[in-house]
N, C-alpha and C positions, 0 to 999 in steps of 0.2 A: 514484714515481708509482703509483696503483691499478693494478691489472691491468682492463682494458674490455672487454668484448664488443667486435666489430665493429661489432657493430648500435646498443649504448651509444652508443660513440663519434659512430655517422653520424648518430643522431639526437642527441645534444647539438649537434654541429656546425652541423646542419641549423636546430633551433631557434635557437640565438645568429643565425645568418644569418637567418633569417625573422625574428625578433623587432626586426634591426637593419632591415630594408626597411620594417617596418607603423612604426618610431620615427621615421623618413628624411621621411617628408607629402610625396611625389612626385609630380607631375603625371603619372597612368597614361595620361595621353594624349600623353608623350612618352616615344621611346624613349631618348633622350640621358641624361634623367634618371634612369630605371628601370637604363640601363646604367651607369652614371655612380656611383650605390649600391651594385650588384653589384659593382663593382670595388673598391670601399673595402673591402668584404671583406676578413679576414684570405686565406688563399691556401689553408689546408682547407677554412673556410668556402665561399669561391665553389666549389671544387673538390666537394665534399657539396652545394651547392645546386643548380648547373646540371646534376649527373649525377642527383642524385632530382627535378629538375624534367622532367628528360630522360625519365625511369621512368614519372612519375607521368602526366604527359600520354601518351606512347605506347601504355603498361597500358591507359588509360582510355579514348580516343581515337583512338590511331594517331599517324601521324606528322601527318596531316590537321588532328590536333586540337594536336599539338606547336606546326605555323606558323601555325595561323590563332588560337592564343591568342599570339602573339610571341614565346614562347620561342625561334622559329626565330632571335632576336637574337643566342643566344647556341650557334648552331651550329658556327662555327670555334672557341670556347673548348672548347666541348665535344668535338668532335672533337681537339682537343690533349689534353686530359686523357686522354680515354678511350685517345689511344696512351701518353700517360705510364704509365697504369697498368697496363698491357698488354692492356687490350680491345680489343686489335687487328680484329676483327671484326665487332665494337659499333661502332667507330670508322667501319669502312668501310660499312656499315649507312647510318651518321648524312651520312657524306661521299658515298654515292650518291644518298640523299634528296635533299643539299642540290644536286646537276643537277637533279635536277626542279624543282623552286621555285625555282630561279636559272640557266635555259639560257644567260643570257649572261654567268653570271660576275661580277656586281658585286662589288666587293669594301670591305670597309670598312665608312664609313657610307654610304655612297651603296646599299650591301647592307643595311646594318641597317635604312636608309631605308624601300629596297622591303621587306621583308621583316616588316616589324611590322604593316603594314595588309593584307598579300598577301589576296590573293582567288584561289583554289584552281579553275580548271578542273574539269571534269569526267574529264577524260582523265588529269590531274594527279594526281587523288584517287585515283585506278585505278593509277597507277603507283605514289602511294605506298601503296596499299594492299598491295602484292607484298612492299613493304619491312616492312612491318608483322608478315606470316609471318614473314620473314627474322628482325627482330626477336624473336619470341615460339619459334622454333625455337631460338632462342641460348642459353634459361634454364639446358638443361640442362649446356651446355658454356661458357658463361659467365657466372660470378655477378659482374654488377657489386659486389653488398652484401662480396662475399669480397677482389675486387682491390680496390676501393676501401678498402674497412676495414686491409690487408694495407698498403697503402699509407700511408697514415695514422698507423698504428702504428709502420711505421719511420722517419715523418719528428717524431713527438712525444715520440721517444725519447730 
């Protein structure tokens, strides 16, 4: 096999996974189905999608903009990955967000339920916005692009 960049690699991955979501004609007005194509994913793909969707919203947005665009759906996968790959701190990040936008714990769908239409407090937005720092403090001590690519590499070996 070629030898890849990290960043090569995430972004092929990332594109076959987006390119299989916009080929899928999903109802974006249900979470079932949106999760439902996620999952058909190969296992790098989802794993390169919900961690650069996890990026891309937080970078741009906050976590604010993470749950109220529904990415928040795919918050327990991503907190598994992010401890697979040893973002353990990224992880606890993403797992103290998700008390806030869920104080009583739903789980499952009845969480992915609440969770794809959530409507954010004002008190809510202010909490995650602490996490936000937390998040944007991490860059220098954790490179997702690094453990994920690092991860990848040893499982396409």
């Amino acid at each position: 096999m070629e030898n890849i960049s990290n960043r090569a690699l995430i972004s092929r991955l990332f594109s076959s996974a987006n390119q299989q979501l916009e080929d899928a004609n999903f109802d974006n007005e249900s979470w079932s189905q949106w999760y439902q194509v996620v999952q058909k994913l190969t296992r790098p793909e989802k794993m390169v999608y919900v961690i650069v969707k996890l990026n891309q919203t937080v970078t741009n947005g906050g976590f604010t903009e993470f749950y109220e665009t529904s990415f928040g759906v795919f918050a327990p996968e991503i907190i598994h990955v992010l401890n697979e790959i040893k973002a353990v701190a990224t992880a606890e990040i993403v797992s103290s967000s998700l008390s806030v936008v869920n104080p009583t714990g739903l789980l499952d769908e009845a969480y992915k339920e609440f969770v794809f239409n959530v409507q954010l407090s004002e008190q809510q937005r202010a909490q995650l916005y602490a996490h936000d720092v937390q998040y944007d403090e991490l860059q220098d001590h954790e490179n997702l692009e690094n453990l994920l690519g690092e991860y990848l590499q040893e499982m396409v070996k």
